[in-house]
C-alpha positions in Angstrom: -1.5 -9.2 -4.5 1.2 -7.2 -5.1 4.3 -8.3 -7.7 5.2 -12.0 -6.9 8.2 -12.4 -5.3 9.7 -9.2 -6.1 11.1 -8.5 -2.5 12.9 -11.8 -2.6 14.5 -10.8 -5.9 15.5 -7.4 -4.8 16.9 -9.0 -1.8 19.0 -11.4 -3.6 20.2 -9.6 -6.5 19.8 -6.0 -5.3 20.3 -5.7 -1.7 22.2 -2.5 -1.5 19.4 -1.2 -3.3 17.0 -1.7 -0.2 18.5 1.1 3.0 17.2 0.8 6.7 16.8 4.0 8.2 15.8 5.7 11.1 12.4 7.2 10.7 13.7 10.7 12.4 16.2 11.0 9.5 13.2 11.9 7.1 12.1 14.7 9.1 11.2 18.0 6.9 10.7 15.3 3.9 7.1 14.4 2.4 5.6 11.3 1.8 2.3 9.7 0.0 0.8 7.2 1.8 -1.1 4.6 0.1 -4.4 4.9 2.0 -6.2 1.5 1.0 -3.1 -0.8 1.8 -2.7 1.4 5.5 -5.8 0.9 6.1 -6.3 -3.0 5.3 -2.8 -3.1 7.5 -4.2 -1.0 10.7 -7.7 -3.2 10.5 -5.8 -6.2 10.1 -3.2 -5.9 12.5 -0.8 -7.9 14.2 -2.5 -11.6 14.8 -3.0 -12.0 18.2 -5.0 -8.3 17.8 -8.8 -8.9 17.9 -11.2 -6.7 16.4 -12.6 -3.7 17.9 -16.2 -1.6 17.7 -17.5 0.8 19.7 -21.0 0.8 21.7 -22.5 1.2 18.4 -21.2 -1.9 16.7 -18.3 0.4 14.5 -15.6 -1.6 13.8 -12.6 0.8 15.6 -9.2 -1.0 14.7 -8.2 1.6 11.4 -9.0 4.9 13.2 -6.9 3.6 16.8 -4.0 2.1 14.3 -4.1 5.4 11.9 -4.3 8.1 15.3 -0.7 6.2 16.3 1.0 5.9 13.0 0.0 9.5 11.9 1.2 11.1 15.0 4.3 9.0 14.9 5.2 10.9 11.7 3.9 14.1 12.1 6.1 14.5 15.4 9.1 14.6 13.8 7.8 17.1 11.1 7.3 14.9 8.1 4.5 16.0 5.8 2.0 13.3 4.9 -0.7 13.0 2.3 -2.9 10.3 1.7 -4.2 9.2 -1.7 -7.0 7.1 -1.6 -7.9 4.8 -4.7 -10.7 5.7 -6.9 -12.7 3.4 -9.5 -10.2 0.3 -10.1 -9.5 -0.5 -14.0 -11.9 -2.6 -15.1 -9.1 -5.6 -16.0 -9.0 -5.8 -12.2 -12.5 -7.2 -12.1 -10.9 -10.8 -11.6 -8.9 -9.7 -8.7 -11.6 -7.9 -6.8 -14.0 -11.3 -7.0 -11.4 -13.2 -5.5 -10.6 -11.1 -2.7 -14.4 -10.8 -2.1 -15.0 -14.4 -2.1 -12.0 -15.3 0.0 -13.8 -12.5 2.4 -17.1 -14.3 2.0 -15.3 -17.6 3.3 -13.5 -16.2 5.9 -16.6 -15.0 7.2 -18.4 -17.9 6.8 -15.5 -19.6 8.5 -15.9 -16.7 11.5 -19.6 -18.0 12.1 -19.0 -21.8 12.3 -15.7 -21.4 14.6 -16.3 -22.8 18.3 -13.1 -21.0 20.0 -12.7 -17.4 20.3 -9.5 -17.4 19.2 -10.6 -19.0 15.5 -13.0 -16.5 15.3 -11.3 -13.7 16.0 -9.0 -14.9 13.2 -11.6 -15.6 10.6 -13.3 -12.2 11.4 -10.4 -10.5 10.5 -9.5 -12.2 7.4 -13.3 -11.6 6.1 -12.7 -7.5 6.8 -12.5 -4.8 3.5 -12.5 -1.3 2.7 -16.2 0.0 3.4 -17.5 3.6 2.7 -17.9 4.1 5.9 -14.3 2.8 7.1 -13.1 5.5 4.2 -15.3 8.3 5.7 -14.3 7.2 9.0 -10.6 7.9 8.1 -11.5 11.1 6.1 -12.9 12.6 9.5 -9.4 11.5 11.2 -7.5 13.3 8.3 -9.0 16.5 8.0 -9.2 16.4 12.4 -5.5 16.0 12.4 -4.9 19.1 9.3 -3.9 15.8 6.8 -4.5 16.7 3.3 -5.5 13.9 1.1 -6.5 12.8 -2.4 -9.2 11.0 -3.4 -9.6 10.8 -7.4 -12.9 9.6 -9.4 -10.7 6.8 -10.7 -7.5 5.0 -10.3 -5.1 3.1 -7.8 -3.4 5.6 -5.3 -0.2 4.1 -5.8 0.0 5.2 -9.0 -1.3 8.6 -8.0 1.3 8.3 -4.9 4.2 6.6 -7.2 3.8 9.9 -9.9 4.1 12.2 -7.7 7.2 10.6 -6.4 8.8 10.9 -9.7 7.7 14.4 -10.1 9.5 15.4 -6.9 5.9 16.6 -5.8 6.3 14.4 -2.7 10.2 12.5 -1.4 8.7 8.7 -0.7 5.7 6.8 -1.1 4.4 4.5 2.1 3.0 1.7 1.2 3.9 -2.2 1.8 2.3 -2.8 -2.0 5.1 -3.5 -4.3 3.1 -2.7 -7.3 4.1 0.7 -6.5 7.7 -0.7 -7.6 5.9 -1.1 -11.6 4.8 2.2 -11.6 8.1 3.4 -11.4 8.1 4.9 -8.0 11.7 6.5 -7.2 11.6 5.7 -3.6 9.4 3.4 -1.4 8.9 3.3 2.1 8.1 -0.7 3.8 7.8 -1.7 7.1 11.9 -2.8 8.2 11.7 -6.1 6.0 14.8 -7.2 8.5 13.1 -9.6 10.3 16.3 -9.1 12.8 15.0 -5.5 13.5 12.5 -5.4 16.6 12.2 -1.6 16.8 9.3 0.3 15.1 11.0 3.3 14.0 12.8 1.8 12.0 11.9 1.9 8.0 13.3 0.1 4.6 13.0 2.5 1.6 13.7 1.2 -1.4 15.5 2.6 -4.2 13.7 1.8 -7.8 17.1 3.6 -9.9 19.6 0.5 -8.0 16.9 -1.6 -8.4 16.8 -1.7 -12.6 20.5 -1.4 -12.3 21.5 -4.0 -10.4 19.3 -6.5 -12.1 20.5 -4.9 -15.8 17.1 -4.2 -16.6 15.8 -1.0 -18.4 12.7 0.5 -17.1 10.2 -1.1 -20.1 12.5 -4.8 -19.1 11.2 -4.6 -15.3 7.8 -3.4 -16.1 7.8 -6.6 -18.1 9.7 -8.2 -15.4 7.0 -7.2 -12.5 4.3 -8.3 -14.8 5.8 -11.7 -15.5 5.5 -12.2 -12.1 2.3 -12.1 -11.6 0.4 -9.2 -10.3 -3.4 -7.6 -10.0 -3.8 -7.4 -13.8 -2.4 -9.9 -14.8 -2.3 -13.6 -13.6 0.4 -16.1 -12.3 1.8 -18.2 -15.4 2.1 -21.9 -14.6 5.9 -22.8 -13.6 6.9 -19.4 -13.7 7.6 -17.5 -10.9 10.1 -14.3 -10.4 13.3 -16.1 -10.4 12.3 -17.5 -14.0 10.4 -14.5 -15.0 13.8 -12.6 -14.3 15.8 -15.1 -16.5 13.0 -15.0 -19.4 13.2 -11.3 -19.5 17.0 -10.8 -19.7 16.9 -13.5 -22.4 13.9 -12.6 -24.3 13.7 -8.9 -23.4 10.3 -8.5 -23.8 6.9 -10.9 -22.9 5.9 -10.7 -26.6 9.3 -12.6 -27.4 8.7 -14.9 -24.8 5.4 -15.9 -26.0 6.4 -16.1 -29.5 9.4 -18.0 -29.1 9.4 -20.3 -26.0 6.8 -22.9 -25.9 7.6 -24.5 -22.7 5.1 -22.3 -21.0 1.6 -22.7 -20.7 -0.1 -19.0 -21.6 -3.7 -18.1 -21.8 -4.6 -17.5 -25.0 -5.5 -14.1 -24.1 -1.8 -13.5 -22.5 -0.8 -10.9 -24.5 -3.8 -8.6 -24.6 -4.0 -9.0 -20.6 -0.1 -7.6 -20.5 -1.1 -4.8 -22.9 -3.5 -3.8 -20.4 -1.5 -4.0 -17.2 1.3 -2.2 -18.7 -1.8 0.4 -19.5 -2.5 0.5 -16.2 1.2 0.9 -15.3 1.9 3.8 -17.6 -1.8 5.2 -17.0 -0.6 8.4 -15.2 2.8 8.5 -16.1 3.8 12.1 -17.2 0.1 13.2 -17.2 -0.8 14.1 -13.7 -0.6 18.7 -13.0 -0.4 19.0 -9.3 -3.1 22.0 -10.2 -5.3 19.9 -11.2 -6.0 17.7 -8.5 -8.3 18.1 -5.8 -6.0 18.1 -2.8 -8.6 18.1 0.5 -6.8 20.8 2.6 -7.8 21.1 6.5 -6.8 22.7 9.3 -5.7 20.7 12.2 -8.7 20.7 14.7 -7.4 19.0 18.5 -10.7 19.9 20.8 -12.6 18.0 17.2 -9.6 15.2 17.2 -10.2 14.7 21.0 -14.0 14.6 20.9 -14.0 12.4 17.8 -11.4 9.5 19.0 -12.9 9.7 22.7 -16.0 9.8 22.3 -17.3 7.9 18.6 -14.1 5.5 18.7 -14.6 5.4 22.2 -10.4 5.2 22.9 -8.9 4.9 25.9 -9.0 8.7 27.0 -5.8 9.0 28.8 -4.1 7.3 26.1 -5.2 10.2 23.7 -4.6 13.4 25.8 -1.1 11.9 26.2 -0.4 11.1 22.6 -1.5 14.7 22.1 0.4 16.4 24.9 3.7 14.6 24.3 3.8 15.6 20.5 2.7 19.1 21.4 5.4 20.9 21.0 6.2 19.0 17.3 3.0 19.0 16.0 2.4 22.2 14.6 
């Protein structure tokens, strides 16, 4: 779900703080990527983009979408790691049901639709994050010498977003704006200019402009983000993030706001559900040693990368070998 409405705040009251740049202008820099959102990105893809399996029924669409995005990075030397997410908190429950019954209809909707073109649609909507998708991507990453995370528990953006404070890793790629809550120092979105056709170009937004422009200390946004409405906590009736943002500056905090503005329907168990979000928020803040974590090293294997895309994804082998070959020389 993200943080409600958050990009259209920073837009309108921070825009400086949000800087279009030319992917090429990162090179020698390193970046976490949120796996889970990439991944739900690449299988989803752009709308008129069916879904693909191989002869074996494998649905193909993350692995093709991943090959192309990875190698568009790694060719102009930018180090990537991915951090996958491990056992969600359990106050995310509600979250998780919804999305998986939203799946369930979608699906349901992909089996009654007459036209090709509904179905397609449906089928795509009903799609999540399997095991095997995850292993599937696993086998890509350690083919293509990509080191990656995957922790017993927790969301990988705030894995990804603390190790951006840190200065373990220079950006965090992700189009999640929960990332934003956690704190994270730089983020790295898909151009949000809608004027900008060209795919190598990147926003990255800047979380230190961000809290300054909208005259906000970091505990005010955290408050702020949740206000909106996010994964932990829900949407209040009538507020959304341009009231949310005028609550907070008033108020300060969500306890205030509870305590001393009745205009607002809050569940009754408001404030315990905030308490837990900003848990979840400030779960890994300060705590993570780079030691400590299981970082899945590999050494880039292309004969293994070639075998594996041509032959299990089944991809378009000319299309590979030329991938390959052109970033050759980059591509260490």
């Amino acid at each position: 779900m993200g943080i409600k409405g958050l990009t259209k705040i920073i837009t309108k009251y921070s825009p400086d703080s949000i800087h279009s740049e030319n992917l090429y202008k990162l090179s020698g820099k390193k970046i976490a990527v949120d796996a889970s959102l990439l991944i739900y990105k690449q299988l989803k893809g752009a709308p008129n983009v069916k879904v693909f399996r191989n002869s074996n029924g494998k649905i193909t669409n993350h692995i093709t979408g991943l090959f192309y995005k990875i190698m568009n990075y790694v060719s102009l030397n930018i180090e990537l790691i991915f951090i996958f997410d491990g056992k969600p908190p359990d106050n995310k429950q509600l979250c998780i049901d919804e999305r998986k019954e939203k799946s369930k209809k979608s699906l349901e909707e992909a089996n009654k639709s007459i036209s090709e073109e509904e179905k397609h649609k449906h089928e795509k909507n009903s799609l999540r994050i399997t095991k095997e998708i995850i292993n599937d991507v696993k086998t890509l990453l350690k083919l293509m010498g990509i080191p990656y995370i995957h922790p017993e528990e927790g969301e990988g953006e705030a894995y990804a977003s603390e190790l951006c404070r840190i200065g373990y890793v220079d950006y965090v790629l992700t189009e999640d704006m929960d990332t934003m809550a956690y704190g994270c120092p730089k983020l790295i979105r898909k151009c949000i200019d809608k004027s900008c056709k060209r795919n190598d170009i990147i926003s990255i937004f800047d979380y230190s402009k961000i809290i300054k422009d909208l005259e906000l200390n970091q505990e005010e946004f955290l408050d702020f983000c949740i206000l909106c409405g996010c994964d932990y906590c829900p949407v209040v009736p009538r507020i959304g993030a341009i009231t949310a943002l005028k609550l907070i500056k008033k108020y300060k905090t969500i306890d205030n706001i509870v305590l001393k503005n009745n205009n607002y329907d809050f569940p009754k168990d408001y404030i315990d559900q905030v308490n837990c979000a900003k848990y979840n928020f400030k779960r890994y803040k300060g705590s993570i040693n780079i030691e400590d974590l299981n970082i899945i090293q590999s050494v880039k294997d292309i004969n293994g990368l070639k075998d594996f895309l041509i032959k299990e994804i089944e991809m378009n082998e000319k299309r590979v070998n030329n991938s390959i070959k052109k970033y050759s020389n980059t591509y260490k």
